[in-house]
N, C-alpha and C positions, 0 to 999 in steps of 0.2 A: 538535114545534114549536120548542122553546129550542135543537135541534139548527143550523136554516133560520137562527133568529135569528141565533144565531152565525154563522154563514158568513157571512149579507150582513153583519150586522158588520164582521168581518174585512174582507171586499171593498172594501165603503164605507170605512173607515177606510185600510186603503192607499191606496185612490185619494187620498182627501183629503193623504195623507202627500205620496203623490207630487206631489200639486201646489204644497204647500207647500214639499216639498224644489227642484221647479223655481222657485220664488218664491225661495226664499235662495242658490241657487248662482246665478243670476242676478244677484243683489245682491250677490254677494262677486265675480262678474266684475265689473261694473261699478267697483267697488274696481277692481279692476287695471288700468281701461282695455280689456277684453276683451268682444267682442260677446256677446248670449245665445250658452247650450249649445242645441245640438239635441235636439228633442225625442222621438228614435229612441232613446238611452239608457234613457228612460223608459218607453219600450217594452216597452224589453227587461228593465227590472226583477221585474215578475212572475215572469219564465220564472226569473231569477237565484235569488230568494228561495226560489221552488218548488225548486230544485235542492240549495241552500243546507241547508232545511230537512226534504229527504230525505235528505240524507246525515246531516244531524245525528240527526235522528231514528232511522235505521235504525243510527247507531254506539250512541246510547244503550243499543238494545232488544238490542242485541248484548252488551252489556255487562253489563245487567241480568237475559240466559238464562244467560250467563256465569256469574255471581255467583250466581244458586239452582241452576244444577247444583252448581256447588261445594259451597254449602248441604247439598244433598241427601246429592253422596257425606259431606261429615263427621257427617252423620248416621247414613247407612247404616251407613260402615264405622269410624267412632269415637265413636260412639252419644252425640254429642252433641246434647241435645234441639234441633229443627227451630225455636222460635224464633231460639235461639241461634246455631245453625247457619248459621241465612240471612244474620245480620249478619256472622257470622265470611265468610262465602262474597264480600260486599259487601267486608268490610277487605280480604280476601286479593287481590281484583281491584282494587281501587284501588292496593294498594301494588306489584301487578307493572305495572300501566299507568304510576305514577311512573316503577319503576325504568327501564323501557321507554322514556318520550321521557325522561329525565333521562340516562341512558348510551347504551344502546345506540342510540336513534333521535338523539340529538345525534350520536354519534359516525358514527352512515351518515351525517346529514346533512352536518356538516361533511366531511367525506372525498369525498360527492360533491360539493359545491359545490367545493373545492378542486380536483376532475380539470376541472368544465369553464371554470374560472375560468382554471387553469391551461395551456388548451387557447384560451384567450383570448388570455391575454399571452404564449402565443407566434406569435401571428397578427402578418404582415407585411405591411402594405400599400402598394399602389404611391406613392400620392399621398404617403407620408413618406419620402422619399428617403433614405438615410444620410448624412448630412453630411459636408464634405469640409474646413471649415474648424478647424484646429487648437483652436481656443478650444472647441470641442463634445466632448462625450463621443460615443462609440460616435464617431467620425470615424477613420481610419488613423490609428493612432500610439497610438489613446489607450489609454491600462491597461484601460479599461473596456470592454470590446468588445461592438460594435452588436446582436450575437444576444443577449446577455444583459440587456439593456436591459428587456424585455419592450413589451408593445403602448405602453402608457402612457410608459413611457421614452423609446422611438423617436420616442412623437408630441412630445414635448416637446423633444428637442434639433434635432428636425428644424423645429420650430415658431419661434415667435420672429423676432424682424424684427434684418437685419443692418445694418451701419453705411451703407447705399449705400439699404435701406428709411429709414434715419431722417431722411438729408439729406431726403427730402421733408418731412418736417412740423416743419422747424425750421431756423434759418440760426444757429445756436450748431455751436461742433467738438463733433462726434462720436469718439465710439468704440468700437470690435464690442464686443459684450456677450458674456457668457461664459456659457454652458448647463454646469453641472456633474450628474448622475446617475448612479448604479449602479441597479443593479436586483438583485430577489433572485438571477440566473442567474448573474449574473457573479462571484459565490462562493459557498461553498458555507456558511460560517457569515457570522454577525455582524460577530465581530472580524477575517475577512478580508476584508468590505465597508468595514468602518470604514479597513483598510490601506489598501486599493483605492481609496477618496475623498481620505485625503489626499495619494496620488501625482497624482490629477487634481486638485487646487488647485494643486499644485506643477506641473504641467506647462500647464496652460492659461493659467495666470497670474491663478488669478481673484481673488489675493490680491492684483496689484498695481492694481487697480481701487478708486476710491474707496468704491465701498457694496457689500457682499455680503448679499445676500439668501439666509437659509436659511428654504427653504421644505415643512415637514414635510407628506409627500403624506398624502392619503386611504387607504382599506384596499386596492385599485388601481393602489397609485402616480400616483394621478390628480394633478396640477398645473391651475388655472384659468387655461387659458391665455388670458384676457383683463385678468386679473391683472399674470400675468408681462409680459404685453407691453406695460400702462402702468407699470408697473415700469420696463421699458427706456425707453420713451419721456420718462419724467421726466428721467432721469437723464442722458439723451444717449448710452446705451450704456454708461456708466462704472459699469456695473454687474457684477457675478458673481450666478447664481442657481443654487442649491443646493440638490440633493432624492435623496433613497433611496426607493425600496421596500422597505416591510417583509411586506407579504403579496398574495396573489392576489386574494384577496376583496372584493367590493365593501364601500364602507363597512357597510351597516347589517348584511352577513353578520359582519363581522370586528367589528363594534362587539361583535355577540350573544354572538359564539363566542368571543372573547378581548380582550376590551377594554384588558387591563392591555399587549398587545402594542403598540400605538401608542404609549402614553407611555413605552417601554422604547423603541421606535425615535428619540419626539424628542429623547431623553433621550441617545441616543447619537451621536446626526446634531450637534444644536448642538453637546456638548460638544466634537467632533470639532473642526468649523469654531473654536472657540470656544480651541480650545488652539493650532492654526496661526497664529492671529490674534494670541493674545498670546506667540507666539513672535517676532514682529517687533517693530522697535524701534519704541515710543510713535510715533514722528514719523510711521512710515509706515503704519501700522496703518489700513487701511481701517474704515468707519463698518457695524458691525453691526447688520442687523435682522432680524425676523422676521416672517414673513407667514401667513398659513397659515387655512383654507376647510375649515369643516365638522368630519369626523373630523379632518381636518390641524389645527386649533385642539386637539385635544386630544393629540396629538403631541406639537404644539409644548408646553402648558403641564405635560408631564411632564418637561421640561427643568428645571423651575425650583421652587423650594420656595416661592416665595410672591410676591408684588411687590415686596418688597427686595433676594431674587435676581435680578429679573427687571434692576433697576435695578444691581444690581452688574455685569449679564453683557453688558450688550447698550445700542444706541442706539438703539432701537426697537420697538415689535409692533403689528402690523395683523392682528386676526382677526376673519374673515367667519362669521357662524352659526356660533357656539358650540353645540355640544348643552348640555344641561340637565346633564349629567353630568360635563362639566369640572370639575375640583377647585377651579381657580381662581375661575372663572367664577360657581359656585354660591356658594361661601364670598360674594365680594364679593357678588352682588344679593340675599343673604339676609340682608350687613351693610349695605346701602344707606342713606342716608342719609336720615331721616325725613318721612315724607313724599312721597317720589318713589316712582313708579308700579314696579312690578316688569319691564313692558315695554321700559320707559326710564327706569332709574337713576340717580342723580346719589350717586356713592364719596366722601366726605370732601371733597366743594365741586370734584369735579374735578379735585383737585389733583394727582392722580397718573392714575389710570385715567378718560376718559371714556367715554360710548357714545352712537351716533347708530342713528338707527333708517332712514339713508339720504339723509334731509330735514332733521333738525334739524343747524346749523352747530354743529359741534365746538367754536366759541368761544362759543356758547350752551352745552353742557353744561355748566357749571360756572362756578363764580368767576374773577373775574380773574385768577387766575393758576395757572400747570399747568405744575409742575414738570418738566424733563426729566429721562429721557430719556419720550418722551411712550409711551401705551400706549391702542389703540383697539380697543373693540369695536361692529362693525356687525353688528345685528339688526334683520331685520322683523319686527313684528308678526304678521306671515302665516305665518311659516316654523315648518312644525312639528319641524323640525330642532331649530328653539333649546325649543321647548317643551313636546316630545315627554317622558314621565317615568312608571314605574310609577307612580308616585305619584299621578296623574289617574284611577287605580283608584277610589279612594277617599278622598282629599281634594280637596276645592276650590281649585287655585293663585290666587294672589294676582291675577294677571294676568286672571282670569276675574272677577274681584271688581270690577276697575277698570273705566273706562270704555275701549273697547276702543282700539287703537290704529288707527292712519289706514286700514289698510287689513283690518281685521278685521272681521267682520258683526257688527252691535249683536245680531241673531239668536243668534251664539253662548250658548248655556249650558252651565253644568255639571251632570251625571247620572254619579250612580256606572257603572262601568264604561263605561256608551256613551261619553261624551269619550273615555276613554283611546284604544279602535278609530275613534271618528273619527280622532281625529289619528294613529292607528299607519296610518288608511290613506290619511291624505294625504301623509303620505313619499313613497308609490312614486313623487309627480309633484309633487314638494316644487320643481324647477327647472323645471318645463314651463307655465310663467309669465311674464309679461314684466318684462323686465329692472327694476330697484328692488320686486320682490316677490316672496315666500314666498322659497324659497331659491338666485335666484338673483340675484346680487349688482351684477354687471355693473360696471359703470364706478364704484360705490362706492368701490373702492380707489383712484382716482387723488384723489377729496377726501381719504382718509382719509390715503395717504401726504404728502399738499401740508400737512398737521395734523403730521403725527409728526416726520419730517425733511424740508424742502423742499431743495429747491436754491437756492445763494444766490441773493438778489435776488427770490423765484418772488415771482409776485402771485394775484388770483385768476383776469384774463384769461389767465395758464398753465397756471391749472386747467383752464378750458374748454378753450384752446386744445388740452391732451392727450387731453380727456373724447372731442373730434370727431377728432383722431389715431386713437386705439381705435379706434373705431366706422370711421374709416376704411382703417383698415389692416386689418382683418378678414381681405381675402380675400388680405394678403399673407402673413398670417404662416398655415406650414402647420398647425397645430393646426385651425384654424378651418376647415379642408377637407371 
């Protein structure tokens, strides 16, 4: 009878689950502007859970015949008594199943993520032409050459809008912007990548452009190319943009497998930029900044040892979704300024670093005044990029504490372990959201640079004015393909 009980239990209580769960995903689209989900997922939950919890079960029981054979032989054959034995038989299997995913399953894993990643960015597609204009990497001429570029490289200098796209959305002079990139192919260490960039500053001219954007890629080599392209469009083209690859792997592979690799990349891409620049005389010296999206935020801030370096090196940063693990990033919202919410921070009145959550005005974060050179960061609420953290194992973050932010479900709570795999499994589709939510950022970056460095004179109908540029240049520039 207490068998039946159970199982309708069980039944009932999932149904109920699943109703509820189509009740809050429901509410957190709405947040985004996004119509109800279909109710055929929920369908299919059952079947997922059943499959879910045969395999988990069946590895258990695998583990646990495992562990008392063990048991048995050190009993049999080193006549250790059979209580003892059974525990010893349990240590012995747990510590080969560590050693098991901590060496050897990391290292298959990593090895094959790498061949098909690697099998990725060497894919050429039609719709990215190789460029022919001199100011481009991978173009004839250039040190960099277009097959070593990889996927992500190619889309990015083939991307981008040239000076004859920008005379359309503006009657100020123009002029061609410059696409700077290596890719891992096109050397074979570091310091011959790092050779190989500065012959392409020297040769494309992207030094004699007023602003050079160095913009530290993702684990991909990924650039946001709607970023880059209100980048050029503010500037009128008087721009240089600057990026490497440092690994194959998509962000969260390359976060997992080698994290300290990224801030060893940005660390070496700025300085690079960073010593060309001040090789020139003070007068000619173009305006320094830095951009950078996601794991590219953490790139970037391996550059710099704190925000007074940041302030010594540069005239600018704009970083979109910071992970929770940024050195910088963390330090400053764990020193936040009393009182201000963990989602949306308020640093020493503003005065140096502020942060917008997309919607709040940059001259809202803070006090009256904000020191240059300005320094921005843009996070949603929603993105569990920024808020993803072992740490949601087992503590309660701060941000769960507070009242949620604009587009967060009042729903949310915190439970040991389950928060951490919610949020570990809204990554996979952390971008597949509409534009000002979770992680993707969209036209953020054209307020946040008109905050950092504008262009003389800019107002805020130039804000707009760029905001509907982006959006309209889309299908010109080829990234967007």
């Amino acid at each position: 009878m207490w068998r039946a009980l159970i199982v309708f239990g069980v039944i009932g209580g999932g149904l109920s689950m699943m109703v509820a769960a189509k009740r809050w995903q429901d509410g957190v689209r709405a947040l985004m502007d996004m119509r109800p989900g279909s109710n055929l997922w929920y369908v299919l939950t059952p079947v997922v859970a059943f499959v879910v919890a045969a395999l988990l079960i069946s590895a258990v029981r695998v583990l646990r015949d495992l562990a008392l054979l063990a048991g048995r032989r050190a009993n049999r054959f080193l006549k250790i008594p059979l209580p003892a034995a059974k525990v010893l038989g349990f240590i012995w299997i747990a510590l080969l199943l560590f050693l098991f995913v901590n060496d050897i399953g990391f290292r298959a894993f990593t090895a094959g993520a790498n061949r098909v990643a690697s099998a990725t960015n060497d894919q050429e597609l039609p719709e990215f032409p190789q460029p022919t204009a001199p100011q481009r990497s991978g173009s004839p001429g250039s040190a960099a050459a277009w097959s070593g570029l990889g996927n992500e490289g190619r889309k990015f200098v083939a991307g981008g809008l040239r000076a004859a796209d920008l005379r359309r959305f503006t009657t100020r002079p123009v002029t061609e912007p410059v696409r700077v990139y290596v890719g891992l192919e096109n050397a074979d260490t570091p310091t011959e990548r790092i050779s190989l960039l500065h012959r392409e500053l020297a040769r494309t001219g992207a030094l004699d452009r007023k602003h050079v954007v160095v913009i530290p890629t993702t684990g991909s080599g990924w650039v946001n190319p709607t970023a880059a392209r209100a980048v050029e469009l503010m500037y009128d083209g008087d721009v240089a943009l600057v990026a490497m690859q440092y690994s194959y792997l998509p962000s969260w592979i390359s976060f997992v497998t080698d994290g300290e690799a990224s801030l060893e990349s940005g660390k070496r891409l700025i300085d690079a930029v960073l010593t060309d620049v001040r090789a020139r005389p003070a007068e000619h010296r173009p305006k320094l900044l830095v951009m950078g999206e996601s794991l590219g935020t953490r790139a970037g801030e391996g550059a710099f040892a704190g925000l007074p370096d940041i302030r010594e090196k540069v005239d600018g940063v704009v970083w979109l979704g910071p992970p929770r693990a940024n050195p910088i990033h963390s330090a400053i919202t764990d020193r936040r300024d009393l009182g201000t919410p963990e989602v949306l921070p308020t640093y020493t009145d503003g005065l140096i670093v502020r942060f917008t959550d997309g919607q709040r005005s940059l001259a809202d974060s803070g006090g009256a005044e904000w020191l240059a050179p300005h320094i921005v960061y843009v996070q949603h609420p929603s993105d569990p990029v920024v808020w993803w953290s072992p740490e949601l194992m087992l503590r309660q973050p701060d941000w769960l504490r507070e009242p949620p932010g604009r587009d967060r479900s009042s729903a949310m709570a915190w439970y040991p372990f389950v928060t951490f795999w919610q949020v570990s499994a809204d990554l996979a589709n952390a971008a597949g959201v509409p534009d000002g939510h979770g992680h993707n950022y969209g036209t953020a970056v054209v307020d946040a640079f008109a905050a950092v460095l504008p262009p003389e004179g800019w107002t805020a109908a130039d804000t707009e004015r760029v905001r509907m540029a982006v959006m309209a240049s889309a299908a010109i520039d080829g990234a967007e393909k």
